[in-house]
N, C-alpha and C positions, 0 to 999 in steps of 0.2 A: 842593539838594533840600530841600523845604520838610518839615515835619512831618508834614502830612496826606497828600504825597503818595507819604511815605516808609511809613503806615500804610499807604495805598486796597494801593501793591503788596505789603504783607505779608499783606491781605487777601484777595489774587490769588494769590499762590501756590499755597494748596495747592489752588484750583480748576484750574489749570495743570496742577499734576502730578498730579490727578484725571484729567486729559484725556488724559493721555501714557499715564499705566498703561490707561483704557479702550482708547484706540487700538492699545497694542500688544498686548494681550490679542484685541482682534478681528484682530488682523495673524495671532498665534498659532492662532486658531478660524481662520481664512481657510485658514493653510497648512494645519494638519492636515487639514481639510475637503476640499483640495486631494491633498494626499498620499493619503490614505484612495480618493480615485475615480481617482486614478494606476495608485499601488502594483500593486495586485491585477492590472491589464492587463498592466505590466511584467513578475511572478514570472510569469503566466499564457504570456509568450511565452517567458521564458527556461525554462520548464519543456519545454514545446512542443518548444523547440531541442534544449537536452542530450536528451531522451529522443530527437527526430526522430519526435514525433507528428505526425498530421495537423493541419494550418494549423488548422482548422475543429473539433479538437476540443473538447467542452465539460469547462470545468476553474475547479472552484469555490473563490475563496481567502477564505481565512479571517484576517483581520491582527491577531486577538487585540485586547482591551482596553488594553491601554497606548497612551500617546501614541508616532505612527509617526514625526514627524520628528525624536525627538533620536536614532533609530536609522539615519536615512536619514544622515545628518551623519555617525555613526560607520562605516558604509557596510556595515552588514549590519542584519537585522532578528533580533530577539531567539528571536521562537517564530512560525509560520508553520504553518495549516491548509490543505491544498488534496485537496478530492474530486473525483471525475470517475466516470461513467459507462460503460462500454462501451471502455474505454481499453486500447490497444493495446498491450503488452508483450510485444516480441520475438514469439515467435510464438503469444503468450497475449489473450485479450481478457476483462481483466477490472472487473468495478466495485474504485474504490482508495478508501481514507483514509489520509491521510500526515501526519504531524507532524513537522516540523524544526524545525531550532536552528540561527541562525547564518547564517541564508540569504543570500549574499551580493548586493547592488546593483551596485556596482561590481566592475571590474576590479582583481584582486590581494588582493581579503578572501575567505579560505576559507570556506566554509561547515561550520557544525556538523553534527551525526551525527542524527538521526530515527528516526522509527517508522512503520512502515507496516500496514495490513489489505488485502490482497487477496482479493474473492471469485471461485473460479471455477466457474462451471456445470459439468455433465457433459460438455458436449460436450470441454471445454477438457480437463478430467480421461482422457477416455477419448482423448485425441490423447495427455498423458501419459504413458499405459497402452501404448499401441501404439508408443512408440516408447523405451520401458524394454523391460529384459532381464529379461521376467517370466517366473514356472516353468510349464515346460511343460501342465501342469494347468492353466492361466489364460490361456494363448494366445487370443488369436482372442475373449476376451471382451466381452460389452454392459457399460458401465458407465452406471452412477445413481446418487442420491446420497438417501440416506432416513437423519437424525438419528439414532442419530450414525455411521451409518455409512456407508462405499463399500461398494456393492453389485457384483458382478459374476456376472454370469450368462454361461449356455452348456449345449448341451445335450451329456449324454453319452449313450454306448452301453452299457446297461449288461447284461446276459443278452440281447443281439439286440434291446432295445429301445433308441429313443433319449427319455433322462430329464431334463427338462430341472431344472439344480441353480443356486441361488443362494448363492453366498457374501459372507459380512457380512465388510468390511475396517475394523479399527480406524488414524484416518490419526493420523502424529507426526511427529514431525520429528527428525533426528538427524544432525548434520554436515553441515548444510544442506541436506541429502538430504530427498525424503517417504518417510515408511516408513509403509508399510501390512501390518499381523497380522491375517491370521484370526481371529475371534473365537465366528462361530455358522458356519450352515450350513442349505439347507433339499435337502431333493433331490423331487423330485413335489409341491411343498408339506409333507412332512412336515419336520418341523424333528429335525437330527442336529448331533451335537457335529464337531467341525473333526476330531476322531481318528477319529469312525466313517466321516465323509466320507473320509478319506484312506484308510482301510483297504476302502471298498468300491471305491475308484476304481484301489485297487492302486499309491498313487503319493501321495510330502508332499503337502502344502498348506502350503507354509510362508511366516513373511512376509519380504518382499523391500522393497528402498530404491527408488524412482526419482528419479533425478537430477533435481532442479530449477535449479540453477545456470544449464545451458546455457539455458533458458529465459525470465533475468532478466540485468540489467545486473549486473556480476562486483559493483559497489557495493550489492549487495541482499542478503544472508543470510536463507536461508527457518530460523525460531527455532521455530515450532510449527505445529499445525494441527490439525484437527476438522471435521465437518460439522456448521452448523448450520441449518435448514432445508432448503432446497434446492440449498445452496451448500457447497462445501469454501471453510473459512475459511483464510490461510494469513499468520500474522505475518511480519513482517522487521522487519529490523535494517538502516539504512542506515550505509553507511560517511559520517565525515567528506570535503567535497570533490567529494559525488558531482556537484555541479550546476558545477562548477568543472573537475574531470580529468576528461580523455578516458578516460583508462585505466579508470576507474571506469564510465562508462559506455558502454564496450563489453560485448557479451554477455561474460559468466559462460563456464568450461566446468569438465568434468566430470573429477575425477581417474582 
């Protein structure tokens, strides 16, 4: 090898390996680009499955900011958003926000534990209501939902008239249970305290639990709750594994 032509390829080199780091940097932009318009359909049908939603439901994923395939490689994903609309749970239909950890691609990686926000309208609430073991005083109630409170109306009989009364429910959460307290009270439109309600009605008003469990996959723990607009808001706690065991998501029941 001569001198000069021992130089021309020292002069090539580092254009060579300028061309190697370009091309595998667009190899790396291709996969992600690739993975990013995958991913989302993939969690979108395994979500679908473990729950046993409708084929056709609509379900919005979220793959977070970090790069998605040194996670695909490790065979779970890091952090995972997915919303949905109108979304069917057990025998609830509600709007959801979910955040998980750990979400598993393949088969044999568990998945991490998340957070969820379920809202549910009145109608959903007052199916709640009718099928809890609520005090006789509350039977047979309309329920509504007015910031921040459960509403539930019903008319009484009170001296041979019938009055129609409103009671304001504070909602919470306790043992996975929703608990809803008395808080105000209206009877004709006038507004009474929960003690003078009770005492003209001859009968508690007290607050009582209703069981949410039976109503969500046994991997879901109801942690809080509130009305905010028109909605009762209701957090969870998801179990590690839920999108993995069956046991986890089977319905919930009730102790």
């Amino acid at each position: 090898m001569t001198p000069a032509s021992g130089a021309t390829r020292r002069r090539r080199w580092p254009w060579i390996l300028l061309v190697i780091v370009v091309l595998v940097a667009l190899l790396v932009v291709a996969a992600e680009a690739a993975a990013r318009a995958v991913v989302p359909g993939v969690v979108r049908d395994k979500v679908v499955s473990a729950l046993a939603l409708p084929a056709d439901q609509q379900l919005d994923v979220d793959l977070g900011g970090g790069l998605v395939v040194p996670q695909l490689l490790a065979g779970s994903l890091d952090a995972l958003g997915i919303s949905g609309s109108e979304v069917p749970i057990g025998d609830l239909t509600v709007d959801a926000d979910v955040q998980l950890t750990g979400v598993p691609i393949r088969d044999g990686v568990e998945g991490g534990p998340g957070t969820a926000q379920l809202r549910l309208d009145a109608a959903d609430l007052q199916a709640l209501v009718e099928a809890a073991d609520v005090p006789p005083v509350l039977a047979d109630a309309q329920v509504a939902l007015s910031e921040p409170d459960v509403l539930l109306s019903k008319g009484f009989t009170i001296l041979g008239a019938s009055v129609p009364v409103e009671i304001g429910l504070t909602p919470a959460a306790a043992g996975g249970d929703l608990t809803l307290t008395p808080s105000r009270a209206k009877l004709g439109g006038a507004a009474l305290s929960v003690d003078q309600l009770a005492a003209m009605l001859r009968g508690e008003v007290p607050a009582f639990p209703i069981c949410f469990a039976d109503h969500i996959p046994a991997g879901l723990t109801l942690t809080s709750a509130e009305v905010a607009g028109d909605h009762l808001t209701a957090d969870i706690d998801i179990a590690e594994g839920l999108l993995s065991d069956p046991a986890l998501q089977a319905m919930g029941t009730c102790d």
